[in-house]
C-alpha positions as CSV (number, residue, x, y, z in Angstrom):
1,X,132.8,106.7,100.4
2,X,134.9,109.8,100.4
3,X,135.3,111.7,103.6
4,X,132.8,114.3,102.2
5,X,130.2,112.1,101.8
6,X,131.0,110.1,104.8
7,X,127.9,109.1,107.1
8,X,125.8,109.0,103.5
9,X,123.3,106.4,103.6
10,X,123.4,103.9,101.0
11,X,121.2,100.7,99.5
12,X,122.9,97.7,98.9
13,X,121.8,95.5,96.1
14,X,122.9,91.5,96.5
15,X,121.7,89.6,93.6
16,X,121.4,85.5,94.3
17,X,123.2,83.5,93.2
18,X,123.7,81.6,89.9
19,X,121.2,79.2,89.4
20,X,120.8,76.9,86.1
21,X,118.2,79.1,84.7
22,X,120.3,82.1,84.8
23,X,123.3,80.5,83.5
24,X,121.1,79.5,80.5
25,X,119.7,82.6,80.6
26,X,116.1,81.2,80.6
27,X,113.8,83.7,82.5
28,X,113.3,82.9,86.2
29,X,109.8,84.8,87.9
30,X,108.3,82.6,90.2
31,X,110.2,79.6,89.6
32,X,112.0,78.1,92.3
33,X,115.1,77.7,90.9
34,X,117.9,76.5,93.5
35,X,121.3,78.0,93.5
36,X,124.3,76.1,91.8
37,X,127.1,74.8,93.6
38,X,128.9,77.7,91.9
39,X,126.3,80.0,92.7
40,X,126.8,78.8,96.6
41,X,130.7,79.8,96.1
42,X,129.9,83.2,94.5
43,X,127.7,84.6,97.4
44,X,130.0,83.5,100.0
45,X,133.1,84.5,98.3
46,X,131.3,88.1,97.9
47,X,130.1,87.6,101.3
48,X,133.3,87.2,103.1
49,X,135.3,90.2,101.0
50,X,132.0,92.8,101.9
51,X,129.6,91.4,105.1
52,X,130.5,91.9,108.4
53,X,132.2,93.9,110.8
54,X,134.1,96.8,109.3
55,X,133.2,96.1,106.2
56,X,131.3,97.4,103.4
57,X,127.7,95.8,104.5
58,X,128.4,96.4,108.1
59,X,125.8,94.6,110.3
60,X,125.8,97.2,112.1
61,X,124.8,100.0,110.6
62,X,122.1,98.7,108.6
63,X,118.4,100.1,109.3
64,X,116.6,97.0,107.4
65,X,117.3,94.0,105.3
66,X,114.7,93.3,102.6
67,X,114.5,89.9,101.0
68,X,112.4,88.5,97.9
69,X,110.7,85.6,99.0
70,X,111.7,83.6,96.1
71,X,114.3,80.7,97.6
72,X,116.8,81.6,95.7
73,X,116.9,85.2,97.5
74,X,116.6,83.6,100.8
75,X,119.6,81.4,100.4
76,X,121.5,84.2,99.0
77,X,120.6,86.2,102.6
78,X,121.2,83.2,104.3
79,X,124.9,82.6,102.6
80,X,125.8,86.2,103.3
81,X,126.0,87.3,106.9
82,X,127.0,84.6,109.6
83,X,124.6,82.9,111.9
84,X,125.0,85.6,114.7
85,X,124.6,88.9,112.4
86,X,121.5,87.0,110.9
87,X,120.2,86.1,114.8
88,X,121.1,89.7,115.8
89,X,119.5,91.6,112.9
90,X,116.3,89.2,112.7
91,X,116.2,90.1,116.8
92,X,116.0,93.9,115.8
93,X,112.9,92.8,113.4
94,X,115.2,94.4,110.7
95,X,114.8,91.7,108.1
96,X,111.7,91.9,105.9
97,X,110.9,89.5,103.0
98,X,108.7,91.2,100.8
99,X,106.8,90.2,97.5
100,X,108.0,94.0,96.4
101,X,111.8,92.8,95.7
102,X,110.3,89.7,93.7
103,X,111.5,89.0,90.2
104,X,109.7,90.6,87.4
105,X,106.3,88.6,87.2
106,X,107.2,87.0,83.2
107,X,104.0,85.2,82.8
108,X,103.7,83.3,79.7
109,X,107.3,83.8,79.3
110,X,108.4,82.1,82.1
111,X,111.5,79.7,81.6
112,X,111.8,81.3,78.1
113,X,115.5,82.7,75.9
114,X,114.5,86.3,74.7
115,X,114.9,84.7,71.2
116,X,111.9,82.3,72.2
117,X,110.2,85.1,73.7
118,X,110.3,87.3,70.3
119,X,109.1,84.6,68.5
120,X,106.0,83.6,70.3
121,X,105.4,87.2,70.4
122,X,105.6,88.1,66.5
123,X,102.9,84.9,66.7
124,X,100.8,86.9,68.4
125,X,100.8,89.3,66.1
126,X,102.6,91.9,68.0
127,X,106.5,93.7,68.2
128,X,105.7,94.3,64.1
129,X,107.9,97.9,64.0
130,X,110.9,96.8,66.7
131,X,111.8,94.1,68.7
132,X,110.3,93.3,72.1
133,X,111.8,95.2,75.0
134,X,110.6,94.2,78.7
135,X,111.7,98.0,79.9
136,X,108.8,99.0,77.9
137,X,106.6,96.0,76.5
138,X,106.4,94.0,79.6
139,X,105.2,90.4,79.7
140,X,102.3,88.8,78.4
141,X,100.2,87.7,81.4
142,X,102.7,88.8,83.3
143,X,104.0,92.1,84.4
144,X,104.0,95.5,83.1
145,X,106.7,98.3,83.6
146,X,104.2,100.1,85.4
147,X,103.0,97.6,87.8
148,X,107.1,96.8,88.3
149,X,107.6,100.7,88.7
150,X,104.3,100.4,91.3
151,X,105.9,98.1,93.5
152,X,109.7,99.4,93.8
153,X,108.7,103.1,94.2
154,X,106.6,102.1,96.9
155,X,109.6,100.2,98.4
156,X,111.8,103.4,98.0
157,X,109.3,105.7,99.4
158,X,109.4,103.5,102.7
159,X,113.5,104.0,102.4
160,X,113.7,107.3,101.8
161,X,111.4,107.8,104.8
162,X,114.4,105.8,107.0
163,X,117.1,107.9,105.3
164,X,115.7,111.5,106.2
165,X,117.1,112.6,108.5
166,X,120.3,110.8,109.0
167,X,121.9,112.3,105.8
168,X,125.1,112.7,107.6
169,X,124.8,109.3,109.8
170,X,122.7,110.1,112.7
171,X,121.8,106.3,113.5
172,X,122.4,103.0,111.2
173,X,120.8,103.7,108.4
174,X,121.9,101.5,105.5
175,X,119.4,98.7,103.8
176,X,120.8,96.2,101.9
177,X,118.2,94.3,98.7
178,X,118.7,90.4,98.8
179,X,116.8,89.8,95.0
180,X,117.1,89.6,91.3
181,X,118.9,90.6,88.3
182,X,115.7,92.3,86.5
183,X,114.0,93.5,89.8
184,X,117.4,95.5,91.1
185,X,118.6,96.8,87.7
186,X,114.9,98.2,87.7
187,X,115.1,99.5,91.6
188,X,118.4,101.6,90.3
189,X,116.3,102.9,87.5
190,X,113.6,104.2,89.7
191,X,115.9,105.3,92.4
192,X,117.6,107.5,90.2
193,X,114.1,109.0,89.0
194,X,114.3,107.4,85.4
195,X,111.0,105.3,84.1
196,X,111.9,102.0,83.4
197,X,111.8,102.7,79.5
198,X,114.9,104.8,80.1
199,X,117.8,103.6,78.0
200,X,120.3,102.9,81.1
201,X,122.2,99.8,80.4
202,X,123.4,97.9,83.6
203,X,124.7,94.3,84.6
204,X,125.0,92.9,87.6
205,X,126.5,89.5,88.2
206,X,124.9,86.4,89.9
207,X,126.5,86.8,93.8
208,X,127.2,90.3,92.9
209,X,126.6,93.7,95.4
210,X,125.7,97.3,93.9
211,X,126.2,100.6,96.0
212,X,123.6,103.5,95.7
213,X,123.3,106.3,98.1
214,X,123.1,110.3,97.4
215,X,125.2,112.9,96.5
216,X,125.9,116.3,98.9
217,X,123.8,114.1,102.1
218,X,120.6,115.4,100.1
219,X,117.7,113.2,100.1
220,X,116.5,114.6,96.6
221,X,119.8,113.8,95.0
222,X,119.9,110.7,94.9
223,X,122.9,108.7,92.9
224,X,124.8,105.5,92.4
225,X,128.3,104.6,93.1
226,X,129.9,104.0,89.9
227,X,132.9,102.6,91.8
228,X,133.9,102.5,95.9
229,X,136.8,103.4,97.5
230,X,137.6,101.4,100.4
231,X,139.2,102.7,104.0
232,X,142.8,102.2,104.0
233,X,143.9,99.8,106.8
234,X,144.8,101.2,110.3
C-alpha cells in the first residue's frame, strides 16, 4: 500500500486451485472436486511470490484465516503457508473453516455449463424475457442471492468488528479468505456495499489472491485494490 494508507487492514481473497470442473467450467457447489496437478503448481507458485515473511500475506500480521470446508479450499490453505506458519497460526486458534466461505449452493445445477443450465431452465418454463443470471435468479434448489448475501455479510460484520480500531495498524489485523470463484467475487460485492445484482464484472483466476482493504483508515469506506504496489527492496 502507499505510505498514506500504510497500517490499513486488508482481506485477502485466495481462490483454490484449478480443478477439472473449473477448467471445464462445469459448476462446482458441494462437489468434492480435487485440485489438478496444475492446480497444485498454481497455489504454490502464488504461494511462494506472496505468503510468508515480508511478504504480501504476512503470517504475521494476520488476525484470522477463514477457510471453506470444501477440500478443494483446504488444500489450497494447506499449499499456501509452510508447515510452521500453518502450526503457528492454527496455535493462535486463528484459522476458522466456515460453511460461510462455501461455494454458492447450485442445487439442481450442480456439475452443469451455463448453456446447460439456460436450457433446463427455459424447460421449466422460466428466464422467458432475458437470460438466466445467478447475481440475480439464483439456483433452482439451490441458493438465492439473498441467502448468499445472508451468509457473507454476516462474515464481514465479524471482520469489520476485528478491523475497528486498528485502522492505522494497532495489532495484526489482516484475514486472508481460502474459497471460491463465485463465493469471493460475491464477498467483494458485498464488501463494497453493492447487492449482488450489481453489474460489477470481476475474474479471479484458479490459485489467484485479491487485495481489499479501505480508503483514508475509515472503517465505512471500504475499497478494493485495483492494483498493489510492492516495498522496494532494502
Amino acid at each position: 500500500m502507499p505510505d498514506k494508507d500504510a497500517g490499513t487492514p486488508r482481506v485477502f481473497l485466495y481462490r483454490h486451485g484449478e480443478t477439472e470442473w473449473s477448467k471445464s467450467g462445469q459448476y462446482t457447489g458441494i462437489s468434492e472436486i480435487e485440485l489438478t496437478e496444475d492446480g497444485v503448481k498454481q497455489v504454490v507458485a502464488s504461494g511462494k511470490i506472496l505468503v510468508g515473511s515480508g511478504k504480501l500475506i504476512d503470517p504475521a500480521k494476520l488476525a484470522r484465516v477463514f477457510v471453506s470446508p470444501r477440500r478443494r479450499a483446504v488444500h489450497t490453505f494447506n499449499l499456501a503457508f509452510s508447515e510452521a506458519d500453518k502450526q503457528a497460526l492454527k496455535d493462535a486458534n486463528k484459522v476458522e473453516e466456515t460453511e460461510r466461505l462455501a461455494e454458492w449452493g447450485y442445487g439442481l445445477y450442480e456439475g452443469m455449463l451455463t448453456k446447460d443450465i439456460r436450457a433446463l431452465r427455459k424447460e421449466h418454463g422460466l428466464d422467458t424475457e432475458r437470460a438466466w443470471d445467478i447475481w440475480t435468479d439464483g439456483c433452482e434448489e439451490g441458493e438465492s442471492a439473498q441467502d448468499v448475501t445472508d451468509r457473507l455479510d454476516n462474515l464481514i460484520e465479524e471482520i469489520r468488528a476485528i478491523h475497528r480500531g486498528n485502522m492505522h495498524g494497532e495489532n495484526p489485523s489482516d484475514v486472508a479468505l481460502f474459497a471460491h470463484g463465485h463465493t469471493l467475487r460475491a464477498f467483494t460485492k458485498r464488501w463494497l456495499g453493492y447487492p449482488m445484482e450489481f453489474p460489477l464484472s470481476m475474474m479471479l483466476e484458479p490459485g489467484a489472491v485479491g487485495v481489499l482493504s479501505y480508503q483514508h483508515h475509515s472503517i465505512d469506506e471500504p475499497a478494493f485494490l485495483v492494483g498493489y504496489g510492492f516495498p522496494l527492496e532494502k
